[in-house]
py3Dmol code that shows the C-alpha trace and the ligand (Angstrom):
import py3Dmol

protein = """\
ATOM      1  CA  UNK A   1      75.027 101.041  99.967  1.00  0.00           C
ATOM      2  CA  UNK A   2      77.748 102.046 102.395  1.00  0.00           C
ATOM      3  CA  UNK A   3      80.870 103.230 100.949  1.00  0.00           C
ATOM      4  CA  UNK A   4      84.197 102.229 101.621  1.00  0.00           C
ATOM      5  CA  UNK A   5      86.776 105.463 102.822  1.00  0.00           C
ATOM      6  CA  UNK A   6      90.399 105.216 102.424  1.00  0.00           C
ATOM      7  CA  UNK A   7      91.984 106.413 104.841  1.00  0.00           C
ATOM      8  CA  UNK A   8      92.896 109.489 104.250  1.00  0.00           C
ATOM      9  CA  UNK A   9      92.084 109.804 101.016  1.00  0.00           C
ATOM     10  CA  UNK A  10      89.316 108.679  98.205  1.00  0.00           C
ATOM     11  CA  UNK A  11      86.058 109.341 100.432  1.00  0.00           C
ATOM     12  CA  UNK A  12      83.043 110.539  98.195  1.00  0.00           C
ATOM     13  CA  UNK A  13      81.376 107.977  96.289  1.00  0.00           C
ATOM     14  CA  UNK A  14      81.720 109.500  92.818  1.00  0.00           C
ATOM     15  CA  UNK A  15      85.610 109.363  93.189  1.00  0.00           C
ATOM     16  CA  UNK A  16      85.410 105.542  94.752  1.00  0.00           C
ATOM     17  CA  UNK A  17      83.294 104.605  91.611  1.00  0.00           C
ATOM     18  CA  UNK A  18      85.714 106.294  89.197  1.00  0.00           C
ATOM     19  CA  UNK A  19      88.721 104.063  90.895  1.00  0.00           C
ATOM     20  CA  UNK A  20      86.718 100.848  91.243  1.00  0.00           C
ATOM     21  CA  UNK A  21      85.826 100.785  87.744  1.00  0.00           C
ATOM     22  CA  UNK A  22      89.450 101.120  86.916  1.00  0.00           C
ATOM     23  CA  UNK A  23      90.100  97.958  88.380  1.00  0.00           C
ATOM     24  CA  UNK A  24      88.417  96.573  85.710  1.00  0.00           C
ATOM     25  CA  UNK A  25      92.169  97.578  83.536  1.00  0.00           C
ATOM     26  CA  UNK A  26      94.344  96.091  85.865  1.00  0.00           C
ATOM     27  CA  UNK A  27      92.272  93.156  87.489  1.00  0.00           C
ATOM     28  CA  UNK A  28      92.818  89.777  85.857  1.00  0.00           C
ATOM     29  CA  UNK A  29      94.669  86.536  86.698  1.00  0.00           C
ATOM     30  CA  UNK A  30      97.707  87.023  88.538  1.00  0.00           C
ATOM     31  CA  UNK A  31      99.126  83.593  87.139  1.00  0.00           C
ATOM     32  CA  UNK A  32      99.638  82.421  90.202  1.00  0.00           C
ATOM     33  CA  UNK A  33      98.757  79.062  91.332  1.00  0.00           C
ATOM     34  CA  UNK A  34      98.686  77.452  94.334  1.00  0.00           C
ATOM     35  CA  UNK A  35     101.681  75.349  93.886  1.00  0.00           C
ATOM     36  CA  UNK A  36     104.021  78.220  92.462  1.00  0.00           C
ATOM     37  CA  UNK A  37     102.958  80.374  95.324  1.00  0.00           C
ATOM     38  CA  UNK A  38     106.413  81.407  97.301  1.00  0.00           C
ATOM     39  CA  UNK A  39     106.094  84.294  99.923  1.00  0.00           C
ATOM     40  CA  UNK A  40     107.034  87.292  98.927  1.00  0.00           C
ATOM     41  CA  UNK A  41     110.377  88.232  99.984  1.00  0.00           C
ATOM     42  CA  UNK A  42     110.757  90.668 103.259  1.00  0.00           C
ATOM     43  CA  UNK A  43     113.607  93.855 102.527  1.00  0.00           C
ATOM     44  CA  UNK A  44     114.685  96.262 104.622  1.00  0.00           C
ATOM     45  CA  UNK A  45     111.986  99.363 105.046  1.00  0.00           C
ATOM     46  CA  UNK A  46     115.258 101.238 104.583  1.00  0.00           C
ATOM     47  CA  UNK A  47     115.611 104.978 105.960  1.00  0.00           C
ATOM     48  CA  UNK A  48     113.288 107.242 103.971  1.00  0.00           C
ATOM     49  CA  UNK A  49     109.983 106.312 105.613  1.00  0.00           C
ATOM     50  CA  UNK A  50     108.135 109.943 105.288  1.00  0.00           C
ATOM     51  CA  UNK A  51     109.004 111.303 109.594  1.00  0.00           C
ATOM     52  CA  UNK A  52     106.283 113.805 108.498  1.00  0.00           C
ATOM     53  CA  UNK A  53     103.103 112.050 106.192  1.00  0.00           C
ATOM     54  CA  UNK A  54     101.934 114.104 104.019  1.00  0.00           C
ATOM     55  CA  UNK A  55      98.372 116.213 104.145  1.00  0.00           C
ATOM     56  CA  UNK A  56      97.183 113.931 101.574  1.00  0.00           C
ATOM     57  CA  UNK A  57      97.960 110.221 101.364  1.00  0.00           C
ATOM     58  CA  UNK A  58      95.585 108.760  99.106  1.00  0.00           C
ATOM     59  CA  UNK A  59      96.576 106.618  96.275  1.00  0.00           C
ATOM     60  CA  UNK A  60      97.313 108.895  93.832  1.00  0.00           C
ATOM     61  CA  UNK A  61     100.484 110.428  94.070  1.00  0.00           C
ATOM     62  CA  UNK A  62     100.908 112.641  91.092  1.00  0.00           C
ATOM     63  CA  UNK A  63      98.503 115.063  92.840  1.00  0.00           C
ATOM     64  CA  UNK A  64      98.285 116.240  95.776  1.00  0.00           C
ATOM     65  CA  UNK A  65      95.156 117.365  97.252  1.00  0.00           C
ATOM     66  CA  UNK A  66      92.855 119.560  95.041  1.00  0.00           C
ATOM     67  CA  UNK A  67      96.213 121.071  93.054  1.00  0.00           C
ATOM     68  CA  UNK A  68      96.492 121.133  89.632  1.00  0.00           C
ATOM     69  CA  UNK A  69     100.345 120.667  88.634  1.00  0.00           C
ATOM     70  CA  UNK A  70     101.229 116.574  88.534  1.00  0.00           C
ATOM     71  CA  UNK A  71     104.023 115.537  89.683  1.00  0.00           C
ATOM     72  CA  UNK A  72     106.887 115.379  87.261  1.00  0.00           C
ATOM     73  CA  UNK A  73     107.738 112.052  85.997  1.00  0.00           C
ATOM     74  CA  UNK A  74     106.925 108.808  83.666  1.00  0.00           C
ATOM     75  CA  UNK A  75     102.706 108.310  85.044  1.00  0.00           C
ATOM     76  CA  UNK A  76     102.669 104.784  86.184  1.00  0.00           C
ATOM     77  CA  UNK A  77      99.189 102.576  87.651  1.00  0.00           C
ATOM     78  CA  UNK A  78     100.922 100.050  90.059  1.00  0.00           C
ATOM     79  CA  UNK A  79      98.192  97.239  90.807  1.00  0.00           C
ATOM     80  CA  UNK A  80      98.493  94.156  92.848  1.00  0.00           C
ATOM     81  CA  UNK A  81      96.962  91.697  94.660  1.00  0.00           C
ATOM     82  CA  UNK A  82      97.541  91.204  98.527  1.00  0.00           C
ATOM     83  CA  UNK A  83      97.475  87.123  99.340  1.00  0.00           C
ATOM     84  CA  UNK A  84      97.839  85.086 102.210  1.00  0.00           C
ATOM     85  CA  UNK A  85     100.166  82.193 102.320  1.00  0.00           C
ATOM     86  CA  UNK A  86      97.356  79.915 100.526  1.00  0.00           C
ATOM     87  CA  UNK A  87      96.606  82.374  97.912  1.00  0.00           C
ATOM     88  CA  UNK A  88      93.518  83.464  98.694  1.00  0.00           C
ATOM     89  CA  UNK A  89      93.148  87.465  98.845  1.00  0.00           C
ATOM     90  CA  UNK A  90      94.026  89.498 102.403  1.00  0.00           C
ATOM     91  CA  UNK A  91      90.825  92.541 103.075  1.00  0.00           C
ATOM     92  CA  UNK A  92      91.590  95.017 104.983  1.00  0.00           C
ATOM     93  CA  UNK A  93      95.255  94.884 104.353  1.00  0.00           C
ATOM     94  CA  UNK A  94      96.741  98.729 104.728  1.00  0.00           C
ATOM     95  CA  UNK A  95      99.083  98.958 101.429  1.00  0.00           C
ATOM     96  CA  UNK A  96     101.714 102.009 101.876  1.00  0.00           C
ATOM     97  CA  UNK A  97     103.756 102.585  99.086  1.00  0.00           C
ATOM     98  CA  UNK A  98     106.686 105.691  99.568  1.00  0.00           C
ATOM     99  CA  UNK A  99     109.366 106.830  97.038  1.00  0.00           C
ATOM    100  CA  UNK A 100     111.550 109.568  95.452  1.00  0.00           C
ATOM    101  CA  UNK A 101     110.043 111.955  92.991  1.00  0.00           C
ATOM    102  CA  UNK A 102     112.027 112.480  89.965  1.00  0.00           C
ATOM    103  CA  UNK A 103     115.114 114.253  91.457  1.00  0.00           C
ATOM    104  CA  UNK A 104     115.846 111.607  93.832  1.00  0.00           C
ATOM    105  CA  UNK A 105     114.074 113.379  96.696  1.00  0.00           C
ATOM    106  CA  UNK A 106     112.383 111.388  99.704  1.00  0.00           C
ATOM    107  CA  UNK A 107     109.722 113.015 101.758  1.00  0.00           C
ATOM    108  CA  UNK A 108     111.562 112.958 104.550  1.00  0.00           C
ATOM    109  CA  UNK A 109     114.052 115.581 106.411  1.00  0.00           C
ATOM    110  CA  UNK A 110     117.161 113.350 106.202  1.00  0.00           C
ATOM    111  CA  UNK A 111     117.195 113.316 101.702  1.00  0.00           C
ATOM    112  CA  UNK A 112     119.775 114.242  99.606  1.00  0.00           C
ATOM    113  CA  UNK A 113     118.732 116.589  96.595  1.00  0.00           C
ATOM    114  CA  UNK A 114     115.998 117.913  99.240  1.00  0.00           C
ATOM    115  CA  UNK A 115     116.428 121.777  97.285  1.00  0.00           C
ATOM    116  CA  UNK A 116     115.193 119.738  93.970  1.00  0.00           C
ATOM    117  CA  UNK A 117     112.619 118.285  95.270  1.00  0.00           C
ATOM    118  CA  UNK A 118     109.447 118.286  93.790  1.00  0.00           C
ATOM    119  CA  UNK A 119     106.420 119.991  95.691  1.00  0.00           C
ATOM    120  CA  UNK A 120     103.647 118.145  93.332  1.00  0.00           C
ATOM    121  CA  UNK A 121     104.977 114.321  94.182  1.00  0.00           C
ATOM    122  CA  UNK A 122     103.134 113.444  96.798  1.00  0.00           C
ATOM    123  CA  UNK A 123     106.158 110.425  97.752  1.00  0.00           C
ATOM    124  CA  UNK A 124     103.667 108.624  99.635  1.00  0.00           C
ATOM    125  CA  UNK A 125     100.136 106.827  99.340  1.00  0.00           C
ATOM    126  CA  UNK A 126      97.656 104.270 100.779  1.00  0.00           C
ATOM    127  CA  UNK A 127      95.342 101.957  99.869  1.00  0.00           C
ATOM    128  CA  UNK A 128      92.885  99.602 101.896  1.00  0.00           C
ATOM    129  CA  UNK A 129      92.327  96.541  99.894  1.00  0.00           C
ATOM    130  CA  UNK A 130      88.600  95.125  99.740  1.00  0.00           C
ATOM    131  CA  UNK A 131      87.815  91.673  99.549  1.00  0.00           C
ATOM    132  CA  UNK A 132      89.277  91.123  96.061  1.00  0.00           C
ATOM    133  CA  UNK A 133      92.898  92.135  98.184  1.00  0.00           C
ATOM    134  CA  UNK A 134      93.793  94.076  95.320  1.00  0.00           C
ATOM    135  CA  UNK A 135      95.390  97.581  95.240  1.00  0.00           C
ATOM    136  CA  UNK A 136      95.931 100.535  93.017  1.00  0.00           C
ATOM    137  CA  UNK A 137      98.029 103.173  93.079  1.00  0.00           C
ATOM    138  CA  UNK A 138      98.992 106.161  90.491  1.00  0.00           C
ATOM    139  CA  UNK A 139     102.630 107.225  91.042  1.00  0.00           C
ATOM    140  CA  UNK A 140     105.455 107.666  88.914  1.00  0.00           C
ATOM    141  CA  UNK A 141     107.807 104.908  87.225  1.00  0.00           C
ATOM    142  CA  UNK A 142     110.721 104.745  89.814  1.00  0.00           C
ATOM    143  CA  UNK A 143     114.083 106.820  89.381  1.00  0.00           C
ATOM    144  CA  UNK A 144     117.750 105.579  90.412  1.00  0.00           C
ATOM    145  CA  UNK A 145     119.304 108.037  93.041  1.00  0.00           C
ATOM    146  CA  UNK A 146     122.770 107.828  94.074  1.00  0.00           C
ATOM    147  CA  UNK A 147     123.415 104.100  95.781  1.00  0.00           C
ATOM    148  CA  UNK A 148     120.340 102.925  94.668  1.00  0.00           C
ATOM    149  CA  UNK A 149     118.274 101.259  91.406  1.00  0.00           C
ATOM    150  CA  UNK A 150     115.274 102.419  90.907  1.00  0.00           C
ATOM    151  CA  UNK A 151     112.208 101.123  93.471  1.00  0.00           C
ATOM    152  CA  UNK A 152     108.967 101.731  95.119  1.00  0.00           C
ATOM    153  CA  UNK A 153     109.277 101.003  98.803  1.00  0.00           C
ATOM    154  CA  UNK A 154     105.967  98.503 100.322  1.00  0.00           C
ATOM    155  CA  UNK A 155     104.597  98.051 103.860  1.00  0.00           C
ATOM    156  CA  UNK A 156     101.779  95.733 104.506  1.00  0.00           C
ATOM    157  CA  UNK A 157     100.094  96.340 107.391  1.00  0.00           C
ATOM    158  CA  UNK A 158      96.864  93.687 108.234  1.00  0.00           C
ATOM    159  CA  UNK A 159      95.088  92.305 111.856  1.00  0.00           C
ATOM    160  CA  UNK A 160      97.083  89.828 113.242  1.00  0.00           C
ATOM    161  CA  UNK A 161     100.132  89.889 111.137  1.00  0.00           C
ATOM    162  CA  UNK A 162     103.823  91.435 111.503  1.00  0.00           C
ATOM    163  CA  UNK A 163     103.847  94.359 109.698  1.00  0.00           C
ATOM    164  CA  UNK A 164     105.686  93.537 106.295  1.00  0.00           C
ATOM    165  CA  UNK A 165     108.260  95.742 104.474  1.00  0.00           C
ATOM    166  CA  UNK A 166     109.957  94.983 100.961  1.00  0.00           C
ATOM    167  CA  UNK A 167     110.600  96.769  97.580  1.00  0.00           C
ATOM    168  CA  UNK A 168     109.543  96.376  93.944  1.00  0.00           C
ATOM    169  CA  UNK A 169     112.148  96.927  91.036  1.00  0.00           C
ATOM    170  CA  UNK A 170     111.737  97.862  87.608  1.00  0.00           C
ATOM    171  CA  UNK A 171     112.503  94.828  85.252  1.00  0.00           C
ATOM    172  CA  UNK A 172     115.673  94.827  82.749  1.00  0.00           C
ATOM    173  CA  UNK A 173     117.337  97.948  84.785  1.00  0.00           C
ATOM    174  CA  UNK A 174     120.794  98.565  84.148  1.00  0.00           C
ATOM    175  CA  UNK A 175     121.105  99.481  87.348  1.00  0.00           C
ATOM    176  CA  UNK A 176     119.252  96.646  89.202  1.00  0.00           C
ATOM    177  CA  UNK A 177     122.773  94.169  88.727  1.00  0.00           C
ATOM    178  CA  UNK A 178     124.932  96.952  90.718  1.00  0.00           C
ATOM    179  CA  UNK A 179     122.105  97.405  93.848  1.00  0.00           C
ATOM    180  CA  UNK A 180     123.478  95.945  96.868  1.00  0.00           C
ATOM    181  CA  UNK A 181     120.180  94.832  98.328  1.00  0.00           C
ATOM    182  CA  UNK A 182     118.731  93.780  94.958  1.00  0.00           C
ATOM    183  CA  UNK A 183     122.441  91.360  94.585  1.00  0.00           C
ATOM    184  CA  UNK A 184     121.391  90.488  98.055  1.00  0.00           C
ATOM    185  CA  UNK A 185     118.430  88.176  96.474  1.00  0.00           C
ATOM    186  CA  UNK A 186     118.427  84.520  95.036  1.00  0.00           C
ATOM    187  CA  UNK A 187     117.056  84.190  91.361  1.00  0.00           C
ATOM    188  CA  UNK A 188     113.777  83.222  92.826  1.00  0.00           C
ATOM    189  CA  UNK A 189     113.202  86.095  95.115  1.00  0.00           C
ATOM    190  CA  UNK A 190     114.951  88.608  92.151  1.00  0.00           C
ATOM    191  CA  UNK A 191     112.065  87.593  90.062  1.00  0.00           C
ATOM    192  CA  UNK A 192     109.289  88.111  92.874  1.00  0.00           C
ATOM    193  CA  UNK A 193     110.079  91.479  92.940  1.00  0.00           C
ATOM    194  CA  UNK A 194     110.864  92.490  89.721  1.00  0.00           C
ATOM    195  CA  UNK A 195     108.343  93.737  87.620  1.00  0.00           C
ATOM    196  CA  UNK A 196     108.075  95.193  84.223  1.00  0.00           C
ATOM    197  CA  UNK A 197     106.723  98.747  83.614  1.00  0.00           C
ATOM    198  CA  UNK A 198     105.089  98.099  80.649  1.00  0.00           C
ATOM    199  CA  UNK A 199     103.350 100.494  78.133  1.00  0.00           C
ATOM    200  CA  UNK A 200      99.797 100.619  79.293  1.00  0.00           C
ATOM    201  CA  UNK A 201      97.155  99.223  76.248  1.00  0.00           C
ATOM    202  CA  UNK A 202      94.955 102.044  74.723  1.00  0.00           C
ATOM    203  CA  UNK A 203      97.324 105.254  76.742  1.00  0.00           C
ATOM    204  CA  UNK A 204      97.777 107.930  74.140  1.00  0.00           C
ATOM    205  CA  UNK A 205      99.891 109.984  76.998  1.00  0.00           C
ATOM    206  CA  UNK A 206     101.934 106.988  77.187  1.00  0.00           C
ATOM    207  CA  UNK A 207     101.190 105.793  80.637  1.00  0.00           C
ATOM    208  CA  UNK A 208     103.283 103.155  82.011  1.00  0.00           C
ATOM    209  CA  UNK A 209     101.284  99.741  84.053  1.00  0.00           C
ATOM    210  CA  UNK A 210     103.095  97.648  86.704  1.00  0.00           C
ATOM    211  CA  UNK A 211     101.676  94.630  88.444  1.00  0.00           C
ATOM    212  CA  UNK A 212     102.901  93.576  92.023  1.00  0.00           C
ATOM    213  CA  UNK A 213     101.078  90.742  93.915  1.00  0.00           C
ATOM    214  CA  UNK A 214     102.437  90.354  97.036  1.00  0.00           C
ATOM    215  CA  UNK A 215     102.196  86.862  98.781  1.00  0.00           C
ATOM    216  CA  UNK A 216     102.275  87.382 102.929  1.00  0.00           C
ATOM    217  CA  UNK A 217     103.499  84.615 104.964  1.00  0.00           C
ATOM    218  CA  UNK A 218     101.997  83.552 108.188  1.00  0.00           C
ATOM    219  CA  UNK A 219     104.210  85.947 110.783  1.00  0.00           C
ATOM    220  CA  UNK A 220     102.244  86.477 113.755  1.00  0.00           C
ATOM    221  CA  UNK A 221     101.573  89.805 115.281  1.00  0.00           C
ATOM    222  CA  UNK A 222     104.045  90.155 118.570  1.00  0.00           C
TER     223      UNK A 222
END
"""
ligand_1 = """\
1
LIG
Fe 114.687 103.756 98.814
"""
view = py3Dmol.view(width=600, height=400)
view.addModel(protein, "pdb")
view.setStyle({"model": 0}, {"cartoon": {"style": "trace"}})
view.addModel(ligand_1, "xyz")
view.setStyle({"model": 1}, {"stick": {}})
view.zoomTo()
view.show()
């Protein structure tokens, strides 16, 4: 049986078992139906892309490499499903997620709060969907910084397609109603991408779930 290697990240086959069988708690119809399906919308990848990546950029981002401190912060599973403009699942599709730990630090040398920042949050992650087009990541439940409601920043990178950039929000917000780029959506596109972060069933250590699906367009590669 070959085994499948994120890139950079989940590579022996004990760990990929461990994750695959946790699909198995976030799998499950999306609710989406070919007729409701609307493309995701496209936001701006904004500034606070990592200009360094990190030594480790595998999907969990509460720890980084072998260490043992988490990250600090509410421990969130964001899962999704990558789909192409007919709704059928994208393989192969390079999910990158990036964000700010819980001071409101990027990983990147242009942050503010950069002498709070905390060492354990990894910021940034990847995942390489199979042919299911799902992904899973383990990260912490998004934190406002100054200018901005909470998010988790999203590029989509597949063969043949534009590379795709947009954001995910964290439903009923206070702050989501004063965001400038969140305003900056219709009702529709508000509701795409924002999601609750719900309790997740069965966590005694009160972990938090979030589902994303992310419906691609057809945007050819130039
Ligand atoms: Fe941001």
């Amino acid at each position: 049986m070959s085994i499948r290697v994120l890139p950079g990240g989940i590579s022996s086959r004990r760990e990929f078992v461990r994750w695959t069988g946790l699909f198995g708690l976030f799998a499950g119809s999306s609710g989406l139906f070919a007729e409701e399906l609307m493309k995701t919308p496209a936001q701006t990848e904004g500034p606070f892309y990592p200009d360094k990546l990190p030594l480790d950029t595998d999907n969990d981002l509460l720890i980084i490499n072998d260490g043992i401190t988490p990250a600090v912060g509410e421990v969130s599973w964001v899962s999704g499903k990558i789909l192409d403009e007919r709704g059928d699942p994208v393989r192969n599709a390079l999910v990158e997620i990036w964000q700010c730990d819980a001071a409101g630090a990027y990983l990147h040398s242009g942050t503010s709060n950069k002498e709070k920042q905390d060492k354990n949050f990894q910021g940034f992650g990847r995942f390489l969907t199979g042919s299911s087009g799902e992904y899973l990541f383990r990260t912490i439940k998004p934190v406002p910084y100054p200018g901005r409601t909470p998010h988790i920043h999203y590029a989509v990178k597949s063969k043949g397609r534009k590379k795709f950039t947009t954001q995910c929000y964290v439903e009923g917000h206070s702050g989501n109603a004063k965001d400038g780029i969140w305003k900056g959506l219709d009702e529709r596109g508000r509701k795409a991408l924002t999601v609750p972060f719900a309790p997740l069933h069965n966590s005694k250590a009160g972990e938090l779930a979030a589902k994303f699906d992310i419906v691609l367009g057809y945007t050819p590669e130039v």
